[in-house]
C-alpha positions as CSV (number, residue, x, y, z in Angstrom):
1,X,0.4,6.8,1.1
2,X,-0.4,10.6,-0.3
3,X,1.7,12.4,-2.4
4,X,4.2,14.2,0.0
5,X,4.4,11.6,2.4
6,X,6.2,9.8,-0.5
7,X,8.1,12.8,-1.2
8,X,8.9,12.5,2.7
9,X,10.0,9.0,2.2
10,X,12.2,9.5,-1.3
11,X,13.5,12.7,0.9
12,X,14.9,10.7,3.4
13,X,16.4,7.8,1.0
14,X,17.7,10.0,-1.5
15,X,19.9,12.0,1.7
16,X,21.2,8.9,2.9
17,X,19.2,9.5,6.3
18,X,17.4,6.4,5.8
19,X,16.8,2.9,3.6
20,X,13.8,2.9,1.6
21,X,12.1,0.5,3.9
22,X,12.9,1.7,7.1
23,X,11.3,5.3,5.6
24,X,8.1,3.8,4.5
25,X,7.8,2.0,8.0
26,X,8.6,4.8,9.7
27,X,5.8,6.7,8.2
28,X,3.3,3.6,8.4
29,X,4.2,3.8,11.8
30,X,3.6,7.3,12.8
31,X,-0.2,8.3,13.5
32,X,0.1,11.9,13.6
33,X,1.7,12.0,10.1
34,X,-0.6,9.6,8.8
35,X,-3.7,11.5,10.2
36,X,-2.3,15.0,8.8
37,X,-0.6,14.0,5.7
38,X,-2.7,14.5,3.1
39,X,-2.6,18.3,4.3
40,X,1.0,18.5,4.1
41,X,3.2,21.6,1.9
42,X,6.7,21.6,2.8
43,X,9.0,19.4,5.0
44,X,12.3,20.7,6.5
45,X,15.0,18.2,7.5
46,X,18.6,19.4,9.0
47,X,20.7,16.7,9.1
48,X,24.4,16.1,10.8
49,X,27.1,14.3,9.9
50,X,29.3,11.8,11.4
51,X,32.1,14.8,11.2
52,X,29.7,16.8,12.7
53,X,29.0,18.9,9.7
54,X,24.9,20.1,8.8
55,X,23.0,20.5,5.5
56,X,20.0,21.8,5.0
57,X,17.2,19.8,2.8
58,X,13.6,20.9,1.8
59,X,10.3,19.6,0.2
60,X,7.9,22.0,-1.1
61,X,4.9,21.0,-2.8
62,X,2.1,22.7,-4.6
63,X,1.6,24.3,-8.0
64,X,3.7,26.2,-10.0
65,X,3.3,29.6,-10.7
66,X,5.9,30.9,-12.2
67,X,9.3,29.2,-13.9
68,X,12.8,30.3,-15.6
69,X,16.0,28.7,-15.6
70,X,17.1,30.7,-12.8
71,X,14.1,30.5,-10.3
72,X,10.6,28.6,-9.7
73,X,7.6,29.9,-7.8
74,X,5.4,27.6,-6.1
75,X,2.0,27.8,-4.4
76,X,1.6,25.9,-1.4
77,X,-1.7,25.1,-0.4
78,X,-2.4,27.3,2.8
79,X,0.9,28.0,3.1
80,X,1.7,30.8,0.4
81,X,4.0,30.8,-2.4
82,X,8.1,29.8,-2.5
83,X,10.3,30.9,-4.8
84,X,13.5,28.7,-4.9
85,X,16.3,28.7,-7.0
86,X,17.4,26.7,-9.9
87,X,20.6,26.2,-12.1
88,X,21.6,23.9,-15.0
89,X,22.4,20.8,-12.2
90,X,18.9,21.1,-11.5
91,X,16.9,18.0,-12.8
92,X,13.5,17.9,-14.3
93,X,11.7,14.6,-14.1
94,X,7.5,13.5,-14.7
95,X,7.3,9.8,-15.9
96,X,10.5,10.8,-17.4
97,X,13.5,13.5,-18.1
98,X,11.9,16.5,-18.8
99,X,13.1,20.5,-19.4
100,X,11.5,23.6,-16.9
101,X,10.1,24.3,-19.9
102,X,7.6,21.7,-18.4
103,X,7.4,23.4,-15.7
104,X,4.2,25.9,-17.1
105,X,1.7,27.5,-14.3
106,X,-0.4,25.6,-12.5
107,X,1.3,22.4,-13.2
108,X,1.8,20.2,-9.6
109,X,5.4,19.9,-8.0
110,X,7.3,18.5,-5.5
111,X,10.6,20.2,-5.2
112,X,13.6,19.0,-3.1
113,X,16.3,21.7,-2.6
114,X,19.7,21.1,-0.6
115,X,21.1,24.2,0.9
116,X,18.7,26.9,-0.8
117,X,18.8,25.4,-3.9
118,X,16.5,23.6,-6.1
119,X,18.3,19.5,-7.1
120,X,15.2,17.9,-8.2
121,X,11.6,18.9,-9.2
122,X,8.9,16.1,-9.9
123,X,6.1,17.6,-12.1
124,X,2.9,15.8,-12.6
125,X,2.4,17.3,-15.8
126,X,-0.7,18.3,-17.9
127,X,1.0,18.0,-21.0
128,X,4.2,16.2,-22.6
129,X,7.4,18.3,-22.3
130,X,8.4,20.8,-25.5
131,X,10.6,19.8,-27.9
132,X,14.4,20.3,-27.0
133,X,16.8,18.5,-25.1
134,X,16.1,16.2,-22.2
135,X,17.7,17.4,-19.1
136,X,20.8,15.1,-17.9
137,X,20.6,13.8,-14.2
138,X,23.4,14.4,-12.5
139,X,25.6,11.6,-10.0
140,X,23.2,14.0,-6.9
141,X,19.7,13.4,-7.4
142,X,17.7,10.5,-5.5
143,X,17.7,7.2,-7.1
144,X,15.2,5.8,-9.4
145,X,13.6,2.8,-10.1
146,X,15.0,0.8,-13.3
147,X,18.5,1.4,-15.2
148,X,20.1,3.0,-17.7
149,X,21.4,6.2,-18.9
150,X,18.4,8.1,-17.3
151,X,18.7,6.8,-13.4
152,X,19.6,9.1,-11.1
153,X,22.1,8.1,-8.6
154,X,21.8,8.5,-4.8
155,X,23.4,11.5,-3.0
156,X,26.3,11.1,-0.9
157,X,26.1,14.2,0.5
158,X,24.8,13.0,3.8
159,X,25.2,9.6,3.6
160,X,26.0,8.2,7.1
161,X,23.5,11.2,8.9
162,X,23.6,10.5,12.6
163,X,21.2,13.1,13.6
164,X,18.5,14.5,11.5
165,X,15.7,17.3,12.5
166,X,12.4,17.1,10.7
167,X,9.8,19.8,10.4
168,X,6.5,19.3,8.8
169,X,4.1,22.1,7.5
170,X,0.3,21.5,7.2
171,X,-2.1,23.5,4.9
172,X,-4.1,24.6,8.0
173,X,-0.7,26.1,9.3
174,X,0.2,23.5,11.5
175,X,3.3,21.7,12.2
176,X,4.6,18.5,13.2
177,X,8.5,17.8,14.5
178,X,10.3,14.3,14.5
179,X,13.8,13.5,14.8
180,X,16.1,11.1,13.5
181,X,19.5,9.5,15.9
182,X,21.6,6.5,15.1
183,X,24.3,5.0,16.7
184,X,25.0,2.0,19.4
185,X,22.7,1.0,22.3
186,X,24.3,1.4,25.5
187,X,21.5,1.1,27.6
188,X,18.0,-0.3,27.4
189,X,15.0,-0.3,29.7
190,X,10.9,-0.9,30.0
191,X,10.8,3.3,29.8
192,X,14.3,4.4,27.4
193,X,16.7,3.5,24.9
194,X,20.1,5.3,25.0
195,X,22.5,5.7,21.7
196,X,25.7,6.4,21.6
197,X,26.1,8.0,18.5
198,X,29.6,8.1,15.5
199,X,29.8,11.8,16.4
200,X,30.4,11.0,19.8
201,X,27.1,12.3,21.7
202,X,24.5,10.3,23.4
203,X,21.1,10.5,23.5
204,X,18.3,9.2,25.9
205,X,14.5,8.8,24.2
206,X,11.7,7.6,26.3
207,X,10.1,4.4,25.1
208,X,5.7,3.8,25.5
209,X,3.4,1.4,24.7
210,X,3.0,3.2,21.1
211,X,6.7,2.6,20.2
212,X,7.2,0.5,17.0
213,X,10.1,-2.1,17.4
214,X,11.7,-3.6,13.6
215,X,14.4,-6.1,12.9
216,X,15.5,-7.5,9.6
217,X,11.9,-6.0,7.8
218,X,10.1,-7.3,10.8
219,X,7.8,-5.9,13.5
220,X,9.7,-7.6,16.7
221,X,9.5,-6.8,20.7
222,X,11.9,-5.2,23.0
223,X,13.3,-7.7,23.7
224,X,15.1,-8.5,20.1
225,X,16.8,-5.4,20.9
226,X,20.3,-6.1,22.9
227,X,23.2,-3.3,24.1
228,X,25.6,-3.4,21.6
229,X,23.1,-3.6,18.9
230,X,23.3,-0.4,16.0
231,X,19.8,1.3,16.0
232,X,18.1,4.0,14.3
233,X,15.5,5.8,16.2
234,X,12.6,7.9,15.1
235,X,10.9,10.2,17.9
236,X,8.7,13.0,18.4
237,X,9.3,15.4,21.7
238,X,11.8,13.1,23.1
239,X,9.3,10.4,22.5
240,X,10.3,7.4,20.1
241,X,7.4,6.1,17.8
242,X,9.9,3.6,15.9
243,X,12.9,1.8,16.8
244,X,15.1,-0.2,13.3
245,X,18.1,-2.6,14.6
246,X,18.9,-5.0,16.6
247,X,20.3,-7.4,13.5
248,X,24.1,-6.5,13.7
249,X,26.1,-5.5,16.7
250,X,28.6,-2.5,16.4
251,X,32.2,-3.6,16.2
């Protein structure tokens, strides 16, 4: 798995949209993404809540070009340069805490904002971070591995996202769309699934012979799949390429 189909994958977790291993199946399980991913700059995901409400989360990746405390300008292969915003929530990490004075040009970035605005920026960087002090996550960032003082804690921001939009821009300027729905199977056929999902609307997504069924971490049939079951459904043009549930029924 390439760099920013991991940053895909910790995007999806650390929103709540996803667990960790339904992300990393659901890219294993998407040809398209796996052919292209290697080429890809900057992901796009607009999520809704169960109340209805949206937020808007971002990926860029590339190299830096320019950094202050207030702003950071990155160069994305084939796709131009970004400049994003940052403030003093927004965390700094490599193999550890670090400060944007880490951040010096050409140094390699992945940076998630929420909203417009930059949360988190992994740097794979060149050199060790100056002296001064580390940068504090906050209770927002995505979680990491291990404990202490220094782990960042999942966002509950969107946590519970019934819907979620994902855009994915290439170096050679293409694009890629998926989309995310979860909710409760009311129906279920050799050709569709339909959800009925917490916000109250339903959706219908044609099922093919490429569609990748999983139930408690394994790769299953149709058939483990009942109405009633909660399900999570990853398609592309109305199209799903990977169904998760089937292990609990809604109440």
């Amino acid at each position: 798995m390439n760099a920013m189909r991991k940053a895909l994958v910790l995007m999806m977790v650390a929103f709540g949209v996803v667990s960790a291993g339904w992300a990393a199946a659901a890219v294993a399980a998407d040809p398209p993404a796996k052919a292209k991913g290697k080429g890809a700059v900057h992901v796009d995901i607009s999520a809704i809540g169960r109340d209805g409400t949206t937020r808007s989360l971002a990926v860029d990746r590339g190299e830096v070009v320019s950094a202050s405390a207030t702003s950071l300008t990155v160069m994305r292969p084939g796709a131009g340069s970004v400049t994003i915003p940052l403030d003093a929530s927004t965390v700094v990490r490599g193999r550890g805490p670090l400060t944007v004075a880490a951040l010096v040009a050409g140094a390699k970035v992945a940076v998630f904002s929420r909203d417009g605005k930059a949360f988190l920026v992994l740097c794979r960087c060149k050199a060790a971070a100056p002296a001064g002090p580390a940068t504090t996550p906050p209770t927002t960032g995505p979680r990491q591995k291990g404990g202490g003082k220094n782990r960042l804690q999942r966002p509950k921001l969107l946590k519970g996202a019934v819907h979620a939009d994902i855009r994915t821009l290439y170096m050679d300027g293409s694009s890629d769309s998926r989309a995310m729905d979860r909710g409760e199977i009311t129906a279920l056929g050799a050709g569709s699934v339909t959800l009925k999902r917490p916000d109250g609307k339903t959706v219908t997504l044609k099922i093919d012979a490429q569609t990748v069924v999983r139930s408690k971490r394994e790769t299953v049939t149709l058939a483990a799949l009942e109405v009633g079951d909660r399900a999570a459904v990853l398609s592309r043009g109305g199209t799903a390429f990977l169904i998760r549930g089937g292990a609990t029924k809604a109440k």
